[in-house]
C-alpha positions as CSV (number, residue, x, y, z in Angstrom):
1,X,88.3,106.8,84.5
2,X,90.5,106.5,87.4
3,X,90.2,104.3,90.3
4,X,88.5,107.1,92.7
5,X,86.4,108.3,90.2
6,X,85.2,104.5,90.0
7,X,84.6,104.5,93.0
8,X,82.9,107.7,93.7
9,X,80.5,106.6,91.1
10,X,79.8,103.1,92.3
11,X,79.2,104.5,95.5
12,X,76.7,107.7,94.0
13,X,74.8,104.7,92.3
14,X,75.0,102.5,95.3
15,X,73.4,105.3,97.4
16,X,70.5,105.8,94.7
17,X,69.9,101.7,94.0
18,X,69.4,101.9,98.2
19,X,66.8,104.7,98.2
20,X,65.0,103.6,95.1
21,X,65.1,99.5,95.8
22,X,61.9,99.0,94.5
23,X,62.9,99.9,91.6
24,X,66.3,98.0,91.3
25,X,67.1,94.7,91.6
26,X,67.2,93.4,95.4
27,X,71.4,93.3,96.0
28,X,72.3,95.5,93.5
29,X,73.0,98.6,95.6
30,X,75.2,95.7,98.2
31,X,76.7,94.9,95.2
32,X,77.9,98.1,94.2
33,X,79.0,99.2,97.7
34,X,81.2,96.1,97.6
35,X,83.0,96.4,94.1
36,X,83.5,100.4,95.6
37,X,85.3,98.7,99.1
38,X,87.3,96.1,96.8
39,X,88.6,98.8,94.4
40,X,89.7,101.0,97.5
41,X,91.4,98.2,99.2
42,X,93.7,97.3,96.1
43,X,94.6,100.7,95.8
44,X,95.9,100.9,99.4
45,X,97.4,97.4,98.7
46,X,98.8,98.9,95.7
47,X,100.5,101.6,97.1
48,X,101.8,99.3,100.2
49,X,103.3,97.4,97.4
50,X,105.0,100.1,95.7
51,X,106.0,101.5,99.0
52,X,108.1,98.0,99.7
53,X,109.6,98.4,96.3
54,X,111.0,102.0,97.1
55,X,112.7,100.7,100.4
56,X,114.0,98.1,98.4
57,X,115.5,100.1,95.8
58,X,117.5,103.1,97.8
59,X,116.9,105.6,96.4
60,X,113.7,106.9,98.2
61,X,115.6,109.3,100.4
62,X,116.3,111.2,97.2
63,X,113.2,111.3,96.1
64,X,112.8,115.1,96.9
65,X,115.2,115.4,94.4
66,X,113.7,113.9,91.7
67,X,115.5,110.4,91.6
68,X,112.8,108.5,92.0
69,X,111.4,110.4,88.6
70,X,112.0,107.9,86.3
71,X,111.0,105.0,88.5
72,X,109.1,102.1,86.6
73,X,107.3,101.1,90.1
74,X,106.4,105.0,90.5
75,X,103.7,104.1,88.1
């Protein structure tokens, strides 16, 4: 499962624990909405990351033609 998909399901159960809290334990739709938030603000500090590592290495410029193809930070 990839990290959106994570996400869009933690937030799909999120919404359900919040309509049926009487059936679910008190925080658990908070709970879920929060692990959803975290996930989406490591990706975005994941790609800032990798971003930093491109400017480092040069050879962003050329990545329209394909240079940056066998990156390891491309990953």
């Amino acid at each position: 499962m990839k990290d959106q998909e994570l996400v869009n399901a933690l937030r799909e159960h999120a919404e359900w624990a919040q309509a049926n809290e009487w059936e679910t334990p008190i925080t658990l739709g908070d709970d879920l909405a929060e692990a959803a938030d975290r996930i989406e603000a490591q990706a975005k500090e994941m790609d800032a990351l990798r971003n930093e590592l491109c400017l480092k290495c040069g050879k962003y410029t050329l990545a329209h033609e394909g240079a940056c193809n066998g990156c390891r930070w491309r990953r």
